[in-house]
C-alpha positions in Angstrom: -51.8 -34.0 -22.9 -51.8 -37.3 -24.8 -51.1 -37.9 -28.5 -53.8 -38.5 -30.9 -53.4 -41.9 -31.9 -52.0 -42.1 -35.6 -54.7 -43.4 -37.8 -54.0 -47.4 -39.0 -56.6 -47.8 -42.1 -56.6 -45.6 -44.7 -60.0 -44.2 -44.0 -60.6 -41.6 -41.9 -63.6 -39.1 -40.8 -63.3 -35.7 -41.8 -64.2 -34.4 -38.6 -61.8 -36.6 -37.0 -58.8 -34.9 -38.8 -60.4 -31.4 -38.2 -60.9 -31.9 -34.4 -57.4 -33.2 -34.1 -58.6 -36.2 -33.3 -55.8 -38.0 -35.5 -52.4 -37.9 -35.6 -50.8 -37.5 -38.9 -47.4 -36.8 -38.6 -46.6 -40.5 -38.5 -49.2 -42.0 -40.9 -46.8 -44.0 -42.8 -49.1 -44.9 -46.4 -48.7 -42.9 -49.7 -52.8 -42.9 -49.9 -55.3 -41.3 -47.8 -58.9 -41.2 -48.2 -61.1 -38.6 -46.3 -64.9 -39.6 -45.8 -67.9 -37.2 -44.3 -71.7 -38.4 -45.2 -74.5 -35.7 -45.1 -76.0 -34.6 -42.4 -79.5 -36.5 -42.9 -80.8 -39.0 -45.2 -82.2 -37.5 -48.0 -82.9 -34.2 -48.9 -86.3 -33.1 -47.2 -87.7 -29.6 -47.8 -87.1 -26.7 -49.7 -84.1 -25.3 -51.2 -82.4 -23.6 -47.8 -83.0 -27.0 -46.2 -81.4 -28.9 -48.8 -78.1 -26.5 -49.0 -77.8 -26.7 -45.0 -78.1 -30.0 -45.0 -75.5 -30.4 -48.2 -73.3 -28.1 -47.8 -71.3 -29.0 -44.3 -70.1 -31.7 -45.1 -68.8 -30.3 -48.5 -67.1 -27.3 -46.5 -65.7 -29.9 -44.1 -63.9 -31.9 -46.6 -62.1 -28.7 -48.3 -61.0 -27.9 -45.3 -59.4 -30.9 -44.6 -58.2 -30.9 -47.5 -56.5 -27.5 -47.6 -55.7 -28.4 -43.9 -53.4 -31.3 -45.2 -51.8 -29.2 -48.1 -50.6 -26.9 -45.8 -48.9 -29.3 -43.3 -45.7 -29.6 -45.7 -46.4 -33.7 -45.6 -46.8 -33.8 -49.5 -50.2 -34.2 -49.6 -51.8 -33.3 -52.4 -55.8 -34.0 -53.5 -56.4 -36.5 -56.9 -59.9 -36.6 -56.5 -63.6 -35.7 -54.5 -66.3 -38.1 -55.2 -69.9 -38.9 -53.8 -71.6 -42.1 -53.7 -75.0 -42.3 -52.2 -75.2 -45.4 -49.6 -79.0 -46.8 -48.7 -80.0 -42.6 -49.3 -77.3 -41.3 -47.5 -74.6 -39.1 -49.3 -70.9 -40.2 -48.6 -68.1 -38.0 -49.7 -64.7 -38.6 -50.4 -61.1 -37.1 -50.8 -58.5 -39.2 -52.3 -55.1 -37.5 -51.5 -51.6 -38.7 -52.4 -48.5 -37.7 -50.5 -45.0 -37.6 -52.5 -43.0 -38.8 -49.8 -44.5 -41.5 -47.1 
């Protein structure tokens, strides 16, 4: 079984980290930054359409981020943002680690 290779920028996909697709043992910066968009552009439909396609992603980064926490790395979340991009929903979790 090969390694995952250890991620270089310090951007990387949600679902990346969740399917082990990363290796962060020996991520060497102090900041990470988590990103997942929504699953569609836009929000079409009524309200259970608009919480399946919302929701996901939202799940996905709290996992990864309670998935880091409990590595003992240090990491810790400072913030979760959204920015909408051309009608696409982007979230991010800005983490900090104690010790690099």
């Amino acid at each position: 079984m090969t390694t995952p290779p250890v991620p270089q920028l310090p951007m990387i996909d949600v679902y990346d980290l969740l399917n082990g697709a990363v290796d962060m043992r020996m991520y060497t910066r102090r900041i990470l930054v988590l990103k997942v968009r929504s699953l569609v552009g836009g929000y079409i439909g009524n309200q259970a359409n608009i919480e399946r396609q919302l929701f996901p992603p939202i799940i996905a980064v709290a996992d990864a981020v309670e998935w880091l926490e409990s590595q003992g790395q240090g990491w810790r979340l400072v913030s979760i943002t959204e920015r909408p991009i051309e009608g696409i929903s982007y979230w991010f979790a800005f983490l900090r680690r104690d010790q690099p």
